[in-house]
N, C-alpha and C positions, 0 to 999 in steps of 0.2 A: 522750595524743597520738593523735591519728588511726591511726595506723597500728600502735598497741600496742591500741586498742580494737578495731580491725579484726580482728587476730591473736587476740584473746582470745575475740571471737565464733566465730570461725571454729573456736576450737579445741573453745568448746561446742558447735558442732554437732557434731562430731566424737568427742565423748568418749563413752566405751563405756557409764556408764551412766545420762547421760541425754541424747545425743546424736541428733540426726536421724536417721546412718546405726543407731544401734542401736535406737531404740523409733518412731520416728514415719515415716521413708522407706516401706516397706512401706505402711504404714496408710494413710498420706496420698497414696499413690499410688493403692491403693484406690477411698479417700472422694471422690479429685476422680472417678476413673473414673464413678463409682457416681453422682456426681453430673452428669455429663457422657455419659453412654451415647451419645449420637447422633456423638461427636466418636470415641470409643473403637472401634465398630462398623464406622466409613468407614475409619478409621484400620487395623485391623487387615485389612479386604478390601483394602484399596488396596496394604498391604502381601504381602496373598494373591498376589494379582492380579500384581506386579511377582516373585514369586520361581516362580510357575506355570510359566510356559515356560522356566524354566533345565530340568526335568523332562525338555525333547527333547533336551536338549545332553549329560545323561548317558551316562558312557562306562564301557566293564567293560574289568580287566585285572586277569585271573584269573591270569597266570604266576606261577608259584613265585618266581622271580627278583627279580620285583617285590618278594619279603618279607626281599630279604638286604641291607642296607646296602650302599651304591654302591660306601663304601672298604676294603667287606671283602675280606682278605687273598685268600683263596678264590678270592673273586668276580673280584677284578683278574689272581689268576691264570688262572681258568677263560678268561679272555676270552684274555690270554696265548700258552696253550695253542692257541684257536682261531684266533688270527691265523697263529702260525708253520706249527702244522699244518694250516690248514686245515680242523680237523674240528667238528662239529656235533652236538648231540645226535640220536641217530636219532630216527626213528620208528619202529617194529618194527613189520611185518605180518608174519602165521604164519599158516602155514597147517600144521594138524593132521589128521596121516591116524587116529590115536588106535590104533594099533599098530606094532611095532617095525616098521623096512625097508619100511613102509607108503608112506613117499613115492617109492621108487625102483620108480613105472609109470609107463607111457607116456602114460595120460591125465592122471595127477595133474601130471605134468612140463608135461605142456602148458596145464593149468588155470596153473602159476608161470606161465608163460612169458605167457600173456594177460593175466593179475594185473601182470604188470611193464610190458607195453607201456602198459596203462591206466594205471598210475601217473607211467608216462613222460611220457606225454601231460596232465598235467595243469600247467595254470601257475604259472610258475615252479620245475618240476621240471627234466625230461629226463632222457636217459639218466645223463647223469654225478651225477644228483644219489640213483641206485638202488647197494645192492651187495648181489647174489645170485648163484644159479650162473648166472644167466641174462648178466650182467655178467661173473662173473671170468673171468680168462684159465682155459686148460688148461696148463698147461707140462709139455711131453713132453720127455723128452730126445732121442725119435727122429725128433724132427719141431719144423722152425721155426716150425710154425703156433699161435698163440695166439690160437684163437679160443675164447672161452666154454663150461662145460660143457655148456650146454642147445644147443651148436652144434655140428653137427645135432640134433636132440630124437631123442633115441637111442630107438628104438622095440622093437629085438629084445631078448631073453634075455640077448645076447650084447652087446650095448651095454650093457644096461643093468648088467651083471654088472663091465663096464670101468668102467664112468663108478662105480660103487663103489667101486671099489681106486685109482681115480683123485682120488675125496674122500678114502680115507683117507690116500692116500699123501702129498698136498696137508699132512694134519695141521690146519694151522693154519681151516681153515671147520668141523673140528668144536667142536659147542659153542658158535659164534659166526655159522657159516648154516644148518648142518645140525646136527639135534640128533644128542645121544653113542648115542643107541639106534634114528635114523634114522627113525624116525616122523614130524619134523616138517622144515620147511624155513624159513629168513626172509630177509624182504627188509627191508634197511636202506633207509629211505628220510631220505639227510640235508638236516634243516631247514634251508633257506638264512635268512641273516641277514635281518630287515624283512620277513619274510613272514608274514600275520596266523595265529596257529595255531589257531584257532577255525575258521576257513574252511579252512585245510588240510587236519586230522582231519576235518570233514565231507566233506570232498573225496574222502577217502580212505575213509570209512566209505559214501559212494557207492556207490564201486567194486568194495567189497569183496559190497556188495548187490548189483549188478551183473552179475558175472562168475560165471558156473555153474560151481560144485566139484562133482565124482564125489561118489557116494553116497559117506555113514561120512566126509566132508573137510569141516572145519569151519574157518573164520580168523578170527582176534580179533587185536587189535591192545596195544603194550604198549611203555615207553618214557616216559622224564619228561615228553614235549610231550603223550603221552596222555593222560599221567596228571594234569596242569596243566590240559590242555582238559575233560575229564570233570570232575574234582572244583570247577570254575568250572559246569558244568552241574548238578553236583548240588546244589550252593548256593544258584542259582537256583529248582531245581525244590522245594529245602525253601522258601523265602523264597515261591512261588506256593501251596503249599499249608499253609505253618505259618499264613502271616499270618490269610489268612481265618478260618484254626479256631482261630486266638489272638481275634480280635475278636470272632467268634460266644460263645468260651465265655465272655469278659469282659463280652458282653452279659446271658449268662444269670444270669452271677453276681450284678452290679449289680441288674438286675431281678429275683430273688429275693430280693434286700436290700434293694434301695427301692422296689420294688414301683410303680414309677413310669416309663411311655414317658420323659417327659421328663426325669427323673433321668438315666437312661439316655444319649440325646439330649445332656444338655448335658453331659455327662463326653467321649463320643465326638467331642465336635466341636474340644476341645482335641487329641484322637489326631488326627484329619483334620487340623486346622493346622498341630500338628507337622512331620507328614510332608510336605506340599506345603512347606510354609517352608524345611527343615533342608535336604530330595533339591532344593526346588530349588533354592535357595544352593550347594550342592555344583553341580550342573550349572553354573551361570553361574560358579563358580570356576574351571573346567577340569581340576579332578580328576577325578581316574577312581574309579569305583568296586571296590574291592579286595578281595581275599576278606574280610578282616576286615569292612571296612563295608558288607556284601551282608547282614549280622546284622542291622541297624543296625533297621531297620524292625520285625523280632518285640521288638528291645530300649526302643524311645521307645515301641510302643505301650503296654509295659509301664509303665514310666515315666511317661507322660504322667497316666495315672489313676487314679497315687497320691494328689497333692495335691486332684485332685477326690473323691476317696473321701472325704479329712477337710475337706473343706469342707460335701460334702454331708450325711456322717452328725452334723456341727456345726449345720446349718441345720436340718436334721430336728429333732431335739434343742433348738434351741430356739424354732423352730414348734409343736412338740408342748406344750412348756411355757406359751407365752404365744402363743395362736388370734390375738390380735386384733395382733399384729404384720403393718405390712404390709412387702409388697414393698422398698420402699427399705430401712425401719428393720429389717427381718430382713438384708437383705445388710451393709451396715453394722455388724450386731452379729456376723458369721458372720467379716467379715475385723477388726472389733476383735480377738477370738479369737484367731487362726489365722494374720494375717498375717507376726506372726514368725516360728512357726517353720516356716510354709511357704516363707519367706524363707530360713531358715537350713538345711532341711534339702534345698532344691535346691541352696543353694551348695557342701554337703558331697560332692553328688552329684557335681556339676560338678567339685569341685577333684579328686576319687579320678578324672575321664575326664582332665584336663586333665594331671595327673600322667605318663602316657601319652604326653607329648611329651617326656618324659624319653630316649624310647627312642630309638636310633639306626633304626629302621626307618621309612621312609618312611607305608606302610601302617597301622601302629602309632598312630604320630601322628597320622594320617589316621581313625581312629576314634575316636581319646581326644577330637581338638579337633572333628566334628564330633556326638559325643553329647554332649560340652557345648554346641554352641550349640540343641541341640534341647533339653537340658534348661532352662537359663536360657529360652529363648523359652516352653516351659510356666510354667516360674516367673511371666515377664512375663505369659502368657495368665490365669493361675490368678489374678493378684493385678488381672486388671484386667476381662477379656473374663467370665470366669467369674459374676463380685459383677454385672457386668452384667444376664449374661442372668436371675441368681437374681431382681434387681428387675423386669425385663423380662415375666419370666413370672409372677411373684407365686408364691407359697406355693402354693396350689392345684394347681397344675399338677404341680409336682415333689417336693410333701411329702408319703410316705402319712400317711392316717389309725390312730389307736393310738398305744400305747405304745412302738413301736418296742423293739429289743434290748435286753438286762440283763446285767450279768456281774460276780458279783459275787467276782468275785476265788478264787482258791486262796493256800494258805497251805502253805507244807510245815512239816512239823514232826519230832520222832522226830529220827534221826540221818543228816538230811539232809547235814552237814557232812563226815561220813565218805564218806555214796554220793559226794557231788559230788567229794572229794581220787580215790576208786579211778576213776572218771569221766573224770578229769582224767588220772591218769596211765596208763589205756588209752588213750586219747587222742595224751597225747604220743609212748607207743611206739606207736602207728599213724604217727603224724607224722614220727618217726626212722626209718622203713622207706620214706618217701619216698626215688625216684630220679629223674634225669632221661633220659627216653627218648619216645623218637620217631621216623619217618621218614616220607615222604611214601606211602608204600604203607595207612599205618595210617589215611590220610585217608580210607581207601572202606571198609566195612562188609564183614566176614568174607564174608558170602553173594551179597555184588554179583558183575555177571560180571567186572569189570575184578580185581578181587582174587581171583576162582580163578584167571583169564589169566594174571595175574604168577606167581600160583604154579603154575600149569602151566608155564610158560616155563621158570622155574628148577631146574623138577624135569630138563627136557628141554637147556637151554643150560647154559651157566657161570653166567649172572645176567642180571638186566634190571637193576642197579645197574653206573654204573660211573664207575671212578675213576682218573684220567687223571694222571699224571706225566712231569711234565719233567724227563729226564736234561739237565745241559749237563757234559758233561767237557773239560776240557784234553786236549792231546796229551802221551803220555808216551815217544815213540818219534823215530824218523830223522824226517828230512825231509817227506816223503811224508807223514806220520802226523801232523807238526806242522800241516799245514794239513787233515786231514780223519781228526779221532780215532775217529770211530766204521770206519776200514780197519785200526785198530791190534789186533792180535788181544791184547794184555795190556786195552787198553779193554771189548772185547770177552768175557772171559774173565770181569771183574767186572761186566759186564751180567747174563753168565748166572748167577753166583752170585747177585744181586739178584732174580732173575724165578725162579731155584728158590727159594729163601725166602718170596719173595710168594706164590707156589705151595703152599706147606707148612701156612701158613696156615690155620686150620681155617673161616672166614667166606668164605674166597677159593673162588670155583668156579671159575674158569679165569684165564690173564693172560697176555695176546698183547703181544712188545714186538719192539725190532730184534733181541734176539738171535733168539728164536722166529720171525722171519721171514726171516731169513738163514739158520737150521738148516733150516728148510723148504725151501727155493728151491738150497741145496747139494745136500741130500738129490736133489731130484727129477734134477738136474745131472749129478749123479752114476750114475745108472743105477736110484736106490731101494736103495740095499744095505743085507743086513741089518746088525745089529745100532744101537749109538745113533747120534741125529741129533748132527752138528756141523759148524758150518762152519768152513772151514780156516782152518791157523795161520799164513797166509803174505797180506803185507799185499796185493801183485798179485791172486792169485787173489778175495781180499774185495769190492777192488774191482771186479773184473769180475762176482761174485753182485749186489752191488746196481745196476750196470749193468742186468743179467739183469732182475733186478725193475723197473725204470726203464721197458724197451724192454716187457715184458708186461705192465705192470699199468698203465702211462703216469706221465710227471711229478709229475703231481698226487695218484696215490695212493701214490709213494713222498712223496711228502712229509708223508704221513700218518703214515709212520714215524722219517726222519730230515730236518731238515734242509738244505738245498740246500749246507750249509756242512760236512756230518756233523761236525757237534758238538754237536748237540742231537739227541735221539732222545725217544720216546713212548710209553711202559708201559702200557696199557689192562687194569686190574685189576679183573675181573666177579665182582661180589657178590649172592650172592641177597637174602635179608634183613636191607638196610642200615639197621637200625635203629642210633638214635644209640650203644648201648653199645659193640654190636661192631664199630660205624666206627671209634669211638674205640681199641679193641683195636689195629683195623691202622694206624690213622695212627700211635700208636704204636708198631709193627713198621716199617713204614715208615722212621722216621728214624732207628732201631736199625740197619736194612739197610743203610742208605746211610753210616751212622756205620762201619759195618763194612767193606763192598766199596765205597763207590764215594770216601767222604774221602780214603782215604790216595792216588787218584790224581789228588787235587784236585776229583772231582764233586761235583756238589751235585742237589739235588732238590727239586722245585716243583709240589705237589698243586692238583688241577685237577677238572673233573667236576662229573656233577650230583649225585652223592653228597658231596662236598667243600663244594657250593655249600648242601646242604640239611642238612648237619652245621654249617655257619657259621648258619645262619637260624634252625635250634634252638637254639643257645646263646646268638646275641643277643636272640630276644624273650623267651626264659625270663629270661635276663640283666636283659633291660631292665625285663619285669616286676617282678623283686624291688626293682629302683632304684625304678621307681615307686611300688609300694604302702611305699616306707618316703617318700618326698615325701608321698602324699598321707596315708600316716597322718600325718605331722607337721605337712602345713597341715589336717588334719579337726581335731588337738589346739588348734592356736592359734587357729581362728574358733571352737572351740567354747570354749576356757578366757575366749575376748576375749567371748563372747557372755554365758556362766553369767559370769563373774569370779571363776571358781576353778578350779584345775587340778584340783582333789578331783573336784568337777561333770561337769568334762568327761572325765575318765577314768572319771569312773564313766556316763557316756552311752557313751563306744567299748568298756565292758566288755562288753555283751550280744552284740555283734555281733564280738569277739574268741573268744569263746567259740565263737561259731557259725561262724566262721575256722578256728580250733583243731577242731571236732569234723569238718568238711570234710576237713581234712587228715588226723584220724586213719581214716574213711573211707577217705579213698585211700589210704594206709598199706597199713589191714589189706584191700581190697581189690585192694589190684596194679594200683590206678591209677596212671599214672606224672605225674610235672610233665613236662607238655609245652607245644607251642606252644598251644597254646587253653587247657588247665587250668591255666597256668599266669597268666592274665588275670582269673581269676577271684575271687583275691585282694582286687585293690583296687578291684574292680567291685562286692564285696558288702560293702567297708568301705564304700564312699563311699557306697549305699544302704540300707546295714542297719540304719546307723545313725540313719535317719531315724526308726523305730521310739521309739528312747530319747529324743529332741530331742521329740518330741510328747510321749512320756509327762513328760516333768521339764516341758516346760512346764503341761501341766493341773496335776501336785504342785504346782508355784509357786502358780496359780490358786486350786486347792481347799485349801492347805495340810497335803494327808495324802495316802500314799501310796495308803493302802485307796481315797479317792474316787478320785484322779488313775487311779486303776487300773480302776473302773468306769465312770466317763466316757469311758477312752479308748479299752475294751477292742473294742466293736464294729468302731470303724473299725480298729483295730489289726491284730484276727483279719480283717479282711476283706481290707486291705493287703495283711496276708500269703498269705491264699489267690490274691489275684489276680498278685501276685507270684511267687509258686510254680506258679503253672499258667499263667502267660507264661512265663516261663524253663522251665519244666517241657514246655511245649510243644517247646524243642526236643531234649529228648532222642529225639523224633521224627526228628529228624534220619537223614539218609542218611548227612552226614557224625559219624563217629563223634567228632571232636575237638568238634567242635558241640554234638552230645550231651550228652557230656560239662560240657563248659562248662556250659548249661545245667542240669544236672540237678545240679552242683554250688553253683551261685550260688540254684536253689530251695530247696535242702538249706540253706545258707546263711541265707535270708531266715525260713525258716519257724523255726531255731532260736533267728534271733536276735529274732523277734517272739514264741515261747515263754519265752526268757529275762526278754526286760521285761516280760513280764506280770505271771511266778510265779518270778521270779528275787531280789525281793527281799521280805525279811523284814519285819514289822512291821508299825507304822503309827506316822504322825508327829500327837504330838496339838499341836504349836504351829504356827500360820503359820509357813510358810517365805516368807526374803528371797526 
């Protein structure tokens, strides 16, 4: 029947092993190329041409935010938080006199006071968007005036001696405007919603140039919009200086090895395709470019001039053997060779990026799916444009003369089988000392200025981490209290047990909430008396303190503490060094606290912050990576078992690059590297490339029928794969950003072991044809 003869052909083309898609697509894509160059060459400019100006339409968005899932819990609460109260991550400007009581002079005071008008004045600021002394009220008890403490700018001895006793007495601005040893002062400046923060921090790193500080007064700036704007700049500034000196060394390499401009020349021209095709397809997309895919560029360069490596040391190789080959019949015999498993080991490539859309993070996805389309378009470029230019240019051009490389293999012998178990299991215990840690402060380089800033901050404040909670409690009292629990002093009573625990805290440096601003605002009410702050026990009196605070500080920044309803209230818990362990410590105390004081009065609690938000961001792309690297280990297993036709085959092609997996991680083990957001990528970025390494060497064994030739034939391109691989990715351990680094100098470690594995990783020599 027609339509069972139809099915039957259809199914040979198809079948694995002697079907179109497994031996002939590749080749025959090739052979027509090779045969058709003038159609191949318009064909790919035209293509140029059309994805070129997507290149202006590229966009950066460099927020941290950007890296947390839309529907993280976290994330939905942070936003939460910001609606009811109002609040904003700051911006922190400091200004640093760089000794104790150093800031309390007349000129340094009036250096704040012009620091703040100029901040004021910038768009989409104003006054209300600053909180310093230059802003807060004074609240005296002998006097209804609430004007600011820099109002008047207290000039004498004796001013300035009051305006001291008047922050300490205040309580709550130390640690949070004025540091605990008085050296320094800050200005909160809160980022409005939809305001671009690249241009803001510039705005503000302006001013801060601008405005003339006294001798020994220095200001730096500090805060997660900094810290998100700066670590998007340093990313940048690696990507303008790694690319160049990635392409420079890859030239020197190439050219020391083939000893050939145009060698060279036609390997490079598939990287230049690359990049204009993949950046401009993204630009005409409308995605933005994100910290992860700001990589993208040192990583395709890499990439791209793999397949041209074993093409070209293929063609050398058999130029050198047979002179009188010409240009066509040398490209021809170079992708008869080579177009399999150049075929198969950019698919492997692609599927370990493609995997990466496993992940719940926007940006995640946004890397995985756009290094695979840069890889397959090498693929497409290699198996077509490449075989082109080779006939194009003839042998001559780009084949040196001689004998070119030799390697004739190592063998281990002795009691190799012992070294390799003790090997293995230092290894593993490296690998079992693996933890997961991280925070966004680790993103900038010990010696940079933004990472002494923060730690200067924190030496001087409570924290430049913070982490925001939402009390909502029921009423437990009369009338009165039913409609506004936070006047109920039993409400009240287990606020303050909850904010001395967070307090206790050994990560916690300070934590300002309604109780602490209520004991504040009595205190001063009261006349300042000695001994402990508390606010009263009588529901009248409470509400007239938060009245108090209403009518001095205005609507709007009481509602930064409670509510318009006082049933919700606002705990702002400042943490120095919010790396992921000890976040996790307190979010843990956290629900212990609230399990303790605030359930049995029916409260609940609702974690918020940029330390919340970037506790959520580490655990899902760490998360999302291990999902990925087991997808794309198990689609590298099934094209490679569908490709060999043996699972034996293909497990034993993902063995050398498992190995080189395994010794990365004991690396980091024994080194005290942590799985983080970036090392944690590096997994199934150096499965899905590492194993290209074995996929070339099994195919030359098929070819030559013995391990020992398969192993001399492959070895030059092999070692040289590896070197250019290792000193791409090795390149950015150059990095500023240190998670960059890292990545990098893990995924070179990676490649270089798993191209020593397949060398001299296996034994023997096979004396029959292999199927």
């Amino acid at each position: 029947m027609p339509w069972a003869s139809a099915r039957s052909g259809f199914a040979g083309i198809l079948h694995p092993k002697g079907g179109l898609l497994k031996r002939s697509l590749p080749r025959t894509l090739s052979f027509w190329a090779i045969d058709h160059p003038r159609w191949v060459i318009v064909a790919f400019c035209l293509l140029l041409a059309l994805a070129a100006p997507g290149l202006t339409r590229l966009e950066l968005r460099l927020d941290g935010r950007a890296l947390v899932p839309s529907d993280a819990p976290a994330l939905l609460a942070d936003q939460r938080i910001q609606q009811i109260f109002g609040v904003r991550d700051p911006l922190v400007v400091v200004i640093d006199t760089g000794r104790a009581g150093g800031i309390l002079s007349a000129d340094r005071l009036r250096a704040v006071r012009e620091l703040n008008g100029a901040l004021a004045g910038l768009e989409g600021l104003g006054w209300g968007a600053l909180s310093s002394l230059v802003t807060e009220p004074r609240d005296r008890v002998d006097s209804i005036d609430a004007s600011p403490f820099l109002s008047p700018l207290p000039e004498s001895a004796a001013d300035l001696t009051e305006l001291e006793r008047d922050i300490a007495a205040a309580a709550i601005l130390t640690g949070t405007l004025v540091s605990v040893d008085g050296a320094s002062t800050a200005t909160l400046v809160k980022v409005p919603g939809g305001v671009d923060r690249q241009r803001l921090v510039t705005a503000v790193q302006n001013v801060l140039a601008e405005v003339e500080l006294p001798a020994g007064t220095q200001a730096f700036l500090v805060g997660a919009p900094a810290a998100e704007v700066l670590l998007g700049r340093h990313v940048l500034a690696d990507l303008q200086r790694l690319l160049p000196l990635a392409l420079l060394l890859m030239a020197l390499v190439l050219g020391w090895f083939f000893r050939r401009p145009w060698a060279v020349a036609l390997a490079f021209a598939e990287v230049l395709g690359c990049l204009i095709f993949t950046f401009g397809l993204l630009g005409w997309s409308g995605q933005p470019i994100y910290l992860t895919t700001a990589i993208l560029p040192v990583v395709l360069t890499t990439l791209a001039l793999t397949d041209e490596i074993h093409l070209l040391a293929v063609g050398q190789r058999i130029a050198r053997r047979r002179p009188a080959v010409a240009g066509r019949c040398l490209a021809r015999a170079v992708v008869a060779e080579l177009a399999r498993p150049v075929a198969l080991t950019s698919l492997t490539t692609a599927l370990a990026f493609l995997s990466f859309l496993a992940s719940d993070l926007p940006p995640v996805r946004s890397f995985g799916s756009w290094a695979a389309v840069g890889v397959l378009f090498c693929l497409l470029w290699s198996l077509t444009v490449t075989p082109v230019l080779m006939r194009l240019l003839g042998p001559r051009r780009w084949v040196a003369p001689g004998d070119g490389w030799h390697f004739a293999g190592w063998r281990l012998r002795g009691r190799w089988p012992l070294v390799a178990a003790l090997a293995l299991l230092v290894l593993v215990a490296g690998a079992l000392r693996l933890e997961v840690q991280d925070g966004w402060v680790s993103g900038f380089a010990r010696g940079s200025d933004f990472r002494r800033s923060v730690e200067r901050f924190n030496e001087q404040f409570y924290g430049a981490h913070r982490l925001q909670l939402r009390l909502e409690l029921p009423a437990t009292g009369g009338e009165a209290q039913d409609a506004k629990p936070f006047w109920d002093p039993e409400v009240l009573a287990a606020v303050e047990r909850f904010e001395r625990g967070l307090r206790s805290l050994p990560a916690v440096g300070g934590v300002l909430g309604p109780y602490g601003h209520l004991a504040a605002v009595t205190h001063l009410a009261r006349g300042r008396p000695a001994g402990p702050r508390a606010p009263p026990d009588d529901a009248e009196y409470i509400r007239r303190m938060w009245r108090r605070i209403e009518l001095g500080r205005g609507p709007d920044r009481r509602r930064e503490i409670v509510d318009d309803d006082y049933r919700q209230g606002l705990v702002t818990v400042f943490l120095g060094d919010a790396n992921y362990r000890d976040t996790a410590a307190v979010l843990g105390r956290v629900d212990e606290l609230a399990e303790r004081d605030l359930k049995p009065l029916g409260g609940r609690v609702e974690i918020g912050g940029d330390v919340a938000v970037s506790q959520a961001m580490i655990a899902a792309i760490v998360g999302g990576q291990l999902k990925s690297l087991a997808l794309a280990g198990l689609g590298i297993l099934l094209l490679l078992t569908w490709s060999a036709g043996s699972l034996g085959r293909a497990l034993r092609a993902l063995l050398p690059v498992s190995l080189a997996a395994l010794v990365s991680l004991g690396v980091m083990g024994w080194c005290g590297i942590p799985m983080g957001v970036a090392t944690s990528m590096f997994l199934a970025l150096s499965l899905g490339v590492g194993v290209d390494f074995s996929v070339h060497f099994m195919a030359r064994e098929r070819a030559h029928g013995s391990r020992q030739a398969a192993r001399a034939a492959i070895a030059p391109a092999v070692l040289l794969d590896a070197l250019a691989l290792g000193l791409g990715f090795g390149l950015l351990g150059l990095s500023q950003v240190p998670a960059n680094s890292r990545l990098g100098l893990l995924v070179a470690l990676a490649m270089v072991t798993a191209a020593g594995v397949t060398l001299v990783g296996f034994r023997g020599e096979e004396k029959r044809r292999l199927p």
